[in-house]
C-alpha positions in Angstrom: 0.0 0.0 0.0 1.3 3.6 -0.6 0.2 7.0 0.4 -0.1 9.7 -2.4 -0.6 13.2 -2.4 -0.8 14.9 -5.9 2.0 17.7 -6.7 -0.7 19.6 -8.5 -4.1 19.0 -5.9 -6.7 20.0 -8.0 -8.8 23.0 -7.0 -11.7 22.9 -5.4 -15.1 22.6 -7.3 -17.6 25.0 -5.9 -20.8 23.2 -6.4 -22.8 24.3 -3.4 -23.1 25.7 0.0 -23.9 25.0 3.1 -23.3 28.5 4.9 -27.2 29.1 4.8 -29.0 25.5 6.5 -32.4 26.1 6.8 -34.4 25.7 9.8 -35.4 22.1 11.9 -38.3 19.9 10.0 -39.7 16.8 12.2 -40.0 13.5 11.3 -43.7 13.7 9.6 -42.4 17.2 7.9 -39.0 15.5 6.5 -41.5 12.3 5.4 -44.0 14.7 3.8 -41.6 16.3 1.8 -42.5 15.8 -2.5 -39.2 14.1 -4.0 -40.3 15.2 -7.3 -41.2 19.2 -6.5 -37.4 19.3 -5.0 -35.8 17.8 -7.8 -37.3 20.6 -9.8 -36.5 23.2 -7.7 -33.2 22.1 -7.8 -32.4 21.1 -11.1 -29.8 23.9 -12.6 -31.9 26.8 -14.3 -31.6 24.8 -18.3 -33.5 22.0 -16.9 -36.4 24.4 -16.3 -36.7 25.7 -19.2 -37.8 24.4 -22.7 -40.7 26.1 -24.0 -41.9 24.7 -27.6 -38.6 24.2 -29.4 -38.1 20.8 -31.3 -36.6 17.9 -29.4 -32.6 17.8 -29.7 -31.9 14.7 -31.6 -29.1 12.6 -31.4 -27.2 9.9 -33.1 -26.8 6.7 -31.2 -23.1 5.6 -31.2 -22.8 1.7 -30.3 -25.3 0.2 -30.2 -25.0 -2.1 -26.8 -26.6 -2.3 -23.8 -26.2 1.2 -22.3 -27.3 3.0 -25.7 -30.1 0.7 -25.3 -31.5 2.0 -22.2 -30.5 5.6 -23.6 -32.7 5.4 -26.7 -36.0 3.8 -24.8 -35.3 6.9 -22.1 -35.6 9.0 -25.1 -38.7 7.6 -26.5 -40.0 8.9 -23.4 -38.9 12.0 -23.5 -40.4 15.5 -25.3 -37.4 17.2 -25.3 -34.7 14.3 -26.9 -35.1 12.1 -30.0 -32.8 9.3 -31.3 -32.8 10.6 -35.4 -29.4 8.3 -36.4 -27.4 5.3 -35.3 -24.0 4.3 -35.7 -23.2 0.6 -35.3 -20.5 -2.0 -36.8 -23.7 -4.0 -37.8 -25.7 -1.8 -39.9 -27.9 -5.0 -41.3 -29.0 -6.4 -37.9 -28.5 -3.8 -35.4 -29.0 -0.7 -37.0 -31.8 -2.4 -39.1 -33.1 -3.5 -35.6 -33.1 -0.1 -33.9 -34.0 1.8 -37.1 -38.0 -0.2 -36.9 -38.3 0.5 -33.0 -37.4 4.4 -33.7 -38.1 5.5 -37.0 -34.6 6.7 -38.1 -34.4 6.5 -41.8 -32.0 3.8 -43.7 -30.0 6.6 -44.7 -29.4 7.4 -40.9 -27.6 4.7 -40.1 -24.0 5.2 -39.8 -20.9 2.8 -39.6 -18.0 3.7 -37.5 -16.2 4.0 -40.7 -18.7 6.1 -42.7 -19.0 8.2 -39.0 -18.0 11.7 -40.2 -20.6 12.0 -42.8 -22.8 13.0 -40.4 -21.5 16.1 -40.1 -23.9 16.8 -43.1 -26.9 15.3 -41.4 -29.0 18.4 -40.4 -31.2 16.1 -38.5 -28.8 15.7 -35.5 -28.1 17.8 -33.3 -25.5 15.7 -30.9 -24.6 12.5 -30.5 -24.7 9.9 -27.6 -21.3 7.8 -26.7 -22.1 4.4 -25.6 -18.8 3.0 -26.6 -16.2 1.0 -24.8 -14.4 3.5 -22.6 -11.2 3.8 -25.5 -13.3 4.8 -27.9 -14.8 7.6 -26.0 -11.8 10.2 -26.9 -12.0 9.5 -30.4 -15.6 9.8 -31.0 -15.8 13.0 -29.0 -13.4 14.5 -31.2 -15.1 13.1 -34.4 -18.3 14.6 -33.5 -17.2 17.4 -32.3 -15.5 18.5 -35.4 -18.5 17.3 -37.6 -20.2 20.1 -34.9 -22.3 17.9 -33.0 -23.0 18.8 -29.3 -21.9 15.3 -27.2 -23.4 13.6 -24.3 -20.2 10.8 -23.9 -20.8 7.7 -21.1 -18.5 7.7 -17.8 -15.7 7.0 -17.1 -15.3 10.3 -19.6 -11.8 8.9 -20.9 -9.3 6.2 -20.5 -6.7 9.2 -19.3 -6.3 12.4 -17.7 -4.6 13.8 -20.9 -7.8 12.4 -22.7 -10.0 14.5 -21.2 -8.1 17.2 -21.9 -7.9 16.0 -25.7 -12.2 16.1 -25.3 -12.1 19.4 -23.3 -10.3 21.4 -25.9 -11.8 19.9 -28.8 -15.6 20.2 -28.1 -14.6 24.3 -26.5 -13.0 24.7 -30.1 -15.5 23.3 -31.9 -18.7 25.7 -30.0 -20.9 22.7 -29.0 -21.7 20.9 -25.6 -19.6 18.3 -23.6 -21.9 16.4 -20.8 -20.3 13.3 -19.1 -23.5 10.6 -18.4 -23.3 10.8 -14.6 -27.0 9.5 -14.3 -27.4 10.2 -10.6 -27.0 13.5 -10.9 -30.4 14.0 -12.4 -32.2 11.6 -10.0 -34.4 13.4 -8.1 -33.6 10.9 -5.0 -30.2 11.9 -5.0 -30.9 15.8 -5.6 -33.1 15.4 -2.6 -30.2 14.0 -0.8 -27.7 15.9 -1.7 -29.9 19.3 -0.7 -30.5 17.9 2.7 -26.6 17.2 3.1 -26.2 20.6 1.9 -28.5 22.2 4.2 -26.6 20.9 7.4 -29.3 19.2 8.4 -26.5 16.3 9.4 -24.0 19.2 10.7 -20.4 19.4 9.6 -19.7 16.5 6.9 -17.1 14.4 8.9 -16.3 10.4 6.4 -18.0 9.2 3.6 -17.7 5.2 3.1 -19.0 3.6 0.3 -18.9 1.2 -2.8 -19.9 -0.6 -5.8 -19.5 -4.5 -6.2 -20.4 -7.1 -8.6 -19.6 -9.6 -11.2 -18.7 -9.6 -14.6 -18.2 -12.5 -16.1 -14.7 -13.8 -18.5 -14.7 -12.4 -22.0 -16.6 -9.3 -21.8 -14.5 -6.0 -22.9 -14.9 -4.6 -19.6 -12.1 -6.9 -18.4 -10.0 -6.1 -21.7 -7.2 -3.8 -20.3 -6.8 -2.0 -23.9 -11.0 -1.5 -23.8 -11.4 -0.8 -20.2 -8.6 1.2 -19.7 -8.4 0.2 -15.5 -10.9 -2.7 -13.5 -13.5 -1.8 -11.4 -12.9 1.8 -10.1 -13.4 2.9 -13.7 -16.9 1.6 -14.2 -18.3 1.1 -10.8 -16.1 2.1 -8.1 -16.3 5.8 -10.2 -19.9 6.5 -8.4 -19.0 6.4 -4.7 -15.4 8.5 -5.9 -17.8 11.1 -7.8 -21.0 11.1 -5.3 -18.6 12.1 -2.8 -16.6 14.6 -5.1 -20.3 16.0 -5.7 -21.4 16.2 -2.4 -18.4 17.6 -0.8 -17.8 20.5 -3.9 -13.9 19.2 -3.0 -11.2 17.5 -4.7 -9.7 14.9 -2.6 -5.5 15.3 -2.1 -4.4 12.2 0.0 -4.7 8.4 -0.9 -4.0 5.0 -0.4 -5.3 2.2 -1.9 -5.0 -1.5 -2.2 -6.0 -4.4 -4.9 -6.4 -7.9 -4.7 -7.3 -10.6 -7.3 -7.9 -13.9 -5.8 -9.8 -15.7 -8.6 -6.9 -17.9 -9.8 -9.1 -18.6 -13.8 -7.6 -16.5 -15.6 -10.5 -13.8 -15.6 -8.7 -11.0 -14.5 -5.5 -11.5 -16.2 -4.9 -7.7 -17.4 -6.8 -6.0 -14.3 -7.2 -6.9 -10.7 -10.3 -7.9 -9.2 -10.9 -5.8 -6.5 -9.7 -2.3 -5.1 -10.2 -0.7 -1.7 -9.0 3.1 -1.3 -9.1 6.1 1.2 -8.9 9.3 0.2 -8.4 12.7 2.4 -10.0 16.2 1.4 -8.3 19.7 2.1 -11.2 20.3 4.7 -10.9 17.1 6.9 -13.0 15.5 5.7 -12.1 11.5 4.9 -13.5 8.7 2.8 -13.1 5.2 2.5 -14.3 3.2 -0.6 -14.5 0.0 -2.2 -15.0 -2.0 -6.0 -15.1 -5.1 -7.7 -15.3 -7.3 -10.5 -15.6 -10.5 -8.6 -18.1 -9.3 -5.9 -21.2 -10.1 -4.6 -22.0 -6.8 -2.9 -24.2 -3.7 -2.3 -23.8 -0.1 -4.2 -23.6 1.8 -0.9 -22.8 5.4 0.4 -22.9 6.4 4.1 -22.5 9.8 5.1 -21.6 10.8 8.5 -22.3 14.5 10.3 -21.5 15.9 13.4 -25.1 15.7 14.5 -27.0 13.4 11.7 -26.1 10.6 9.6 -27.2 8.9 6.1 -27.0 5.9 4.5 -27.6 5.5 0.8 -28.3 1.4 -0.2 -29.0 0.6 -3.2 -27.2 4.0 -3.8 -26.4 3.5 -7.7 -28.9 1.6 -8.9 -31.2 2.5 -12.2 -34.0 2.2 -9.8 -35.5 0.9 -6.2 -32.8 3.7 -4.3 -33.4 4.0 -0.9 -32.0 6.2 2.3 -32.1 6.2 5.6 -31.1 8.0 8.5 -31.3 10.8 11.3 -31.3 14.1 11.2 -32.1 17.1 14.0 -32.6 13.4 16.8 -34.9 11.5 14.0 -35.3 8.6 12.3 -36.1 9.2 8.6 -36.7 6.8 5.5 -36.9 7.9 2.1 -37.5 5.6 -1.0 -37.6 6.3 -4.9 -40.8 5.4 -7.1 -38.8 5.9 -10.4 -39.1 3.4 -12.6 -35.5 2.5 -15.0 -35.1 4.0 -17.2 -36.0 7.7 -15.9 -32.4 8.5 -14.9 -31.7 8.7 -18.2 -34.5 10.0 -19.3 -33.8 13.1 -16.6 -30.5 12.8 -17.9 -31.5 13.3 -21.5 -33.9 16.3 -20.7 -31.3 17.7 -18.8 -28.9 17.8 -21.7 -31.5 18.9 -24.5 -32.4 22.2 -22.4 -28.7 23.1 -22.0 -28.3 22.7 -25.6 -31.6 24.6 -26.2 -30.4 27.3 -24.3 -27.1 27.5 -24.1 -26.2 26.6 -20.7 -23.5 24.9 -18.9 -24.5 21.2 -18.5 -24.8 19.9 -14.5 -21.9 17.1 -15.3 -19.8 18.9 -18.2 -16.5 17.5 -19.1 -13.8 19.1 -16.1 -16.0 17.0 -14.1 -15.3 13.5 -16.0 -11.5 15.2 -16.2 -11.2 15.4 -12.5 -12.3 12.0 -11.7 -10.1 10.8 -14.3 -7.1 12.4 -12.1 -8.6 11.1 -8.6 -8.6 7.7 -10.6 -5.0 7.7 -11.9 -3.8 8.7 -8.2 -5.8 6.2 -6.8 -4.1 3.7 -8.9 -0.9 5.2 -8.5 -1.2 4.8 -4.7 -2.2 0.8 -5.4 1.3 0.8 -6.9 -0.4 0.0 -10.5 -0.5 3.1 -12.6 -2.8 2.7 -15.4 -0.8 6.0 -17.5 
């Protein structure tokens, strides 16, 4: 195990501010509270705003499982339409997806026939659902075809990446939003406002994680695909939820990994990772991830005077939180139904695009979990760059 502190700590994000908590609520008040009314009252100010303009439409790019659930959360949106697809099968998949949403033949796009969309006037941005290499180079295709980008987490396989994605889409005048789902959830905004508040007093640990199984063959456990194991995919949400919560960039880790499956699954990544990390106000977290995992997707946040516990916390749907605050119990639960994370996160994107406004999750926030990443990994003694 080693201890790392970054020569260059990033700066601090200012997200949010708990200098003005508002006043005690009771048990039955806390309970009575609409999820739904707060999420909108604290969704940025382009999620409020839409008015009659024509949905933003997007382009598809891979066609797995996650652009899947992407394209049904936009057939249930008003504000974001799937209008092309981009696939390495255009006779089966793209054939497929074209009959469910009405893209045209001449929509459908192969990775090598990509940049012709930059004369498709029917899309307005595209949506990465690519393995995590591939996420650079489409950003920068699209971008310079001048198509606003809405590109899956982890943002990049790199630091320098994200940099490559940064500068590109700024250059190129259109919108960079990393997919950080939870963000738009109105469980979590809920949760996050009532951290925020102080309702739990001074934010002293954070512990949480993400654990399950992926089974031998899939790209995920491809080192050149993946780009790291587990904290890349999964252990990413507890390492941003507490970036988000916090508005601070953590400076001090350690971190250890540990692959005892002998098969010959995890031959180019390890299996499971546990890290700490410190923040420049105190404030300290401990966090694990795995690959070869039967486990929970949990976040627990301690206060000076309150405490909550998040479980499932990551979930597409069934999130629930518990807890006390001001000497009460309290138990919230979400009724959303998967997949209306992505169809907030969807909405979300098409209003900052409409209006042109700085998305919730833009592309210095994929960038500096990128960097917590690579010094977490760098304190495990196994660099991925």
């Amino acid at each position: 195990m080693h201890t790392i502190t970054p020569k260059n700590p990033i700066q601090r994000l200012e997200i949010g501010s708990a200098s003005n908590p508002t006043g005690s609520m009771n048990r039955r008040q806390f309970a009575g509270l609409s999820a739904s009314a707060l999420a909108w009252s604290c969704l940025p100010a382009c999620a409020q705003t839409f008015g009659s303009a024509q949905p933003v439409t997007f382009a598809a790019i891979g066609l797995g499982s996650i652009s899947d659930i992407f394209m049904r959360a936009c057939a249930n949106s008003q504000k974001a339409k799937v209008t092309a697809l981009v696939t390495g099968h255009p006779d089966t998949k793209g054939a497929k997806y074209s009959a469910m949403y009405g893209v045209p033949k001449t929509s459908i796009y192969t990775y090598e026939t990509f940049d012709r969309i930059l004369d498709n006037k029917s899309v307005d941005a595209v949506y990465i659902g690519l393995p995590n290499s591939m996420h650079c180079e489409y950003t920068l295709r699209a971008a310079k075809a001048g198509k606003h980008v809405l590109c899956e987490k982890p943002m990049a396989n790199s630091g320098a990446e994200c940099h490559q994605m940064i500068d590109a889409c700024s250059q190129a005048n259109v919108k960079l939003m990393i997919g950080y789902r939870v963000h738009y959830d109105p469980t979590w905004i809920q949760i996050v406002e009532t951290i925020r508040s102080g309702k739990i007093g001074q934010i002293q640990s954070f512990h949480g994680g993400y654990f399950g199984q992926q089974p031998a063959g899939v790209w995920r456990l491809n080192k050149k695909l993946g780009g790291g194991g587990a904290l890349v995919d999964v252990g990413i949400y507890p390492l941003n939820a507490i970036r988000h919560i916090t508005g601070e960039e953590p400076q001090d880790f350690t971190a250890v990994i540990s692959t005892r499956d002998r098969s010959g699954r995890f031959a180019e990544m390890e299996q499971s990772m546990e890290w700490t990390m410190k923040f420049p106000s105190g404030i300290i977290a401990s966090c694990g991830c795995s690959y070869g995992q039967r486990g929970p997707s949990t976040l627990s946040i301690n206060g000076e005077t309150g405490y909550l516990v998040v479980e499932p916390a990551f979930n597409y749907e069934g999130l629930r939180w518990h807890g006390e605050i001001d000497g009460q119990q309290v138990e919230q639960s979400s009724s959303g139904k998967h997949p209306f994370q992505f169809t907030f996160e969807a909405d979300h994107f098409a209003d900052c695009v409409r209006n042109n406004k700085e998305p919730e999750s833009p592309g210095e926030e994929g960038l500096k979990d990128m960097l917590a990443i690579e010094a977490i990994y760098e304190a495990a003694g196994a660099p991925i760059a």
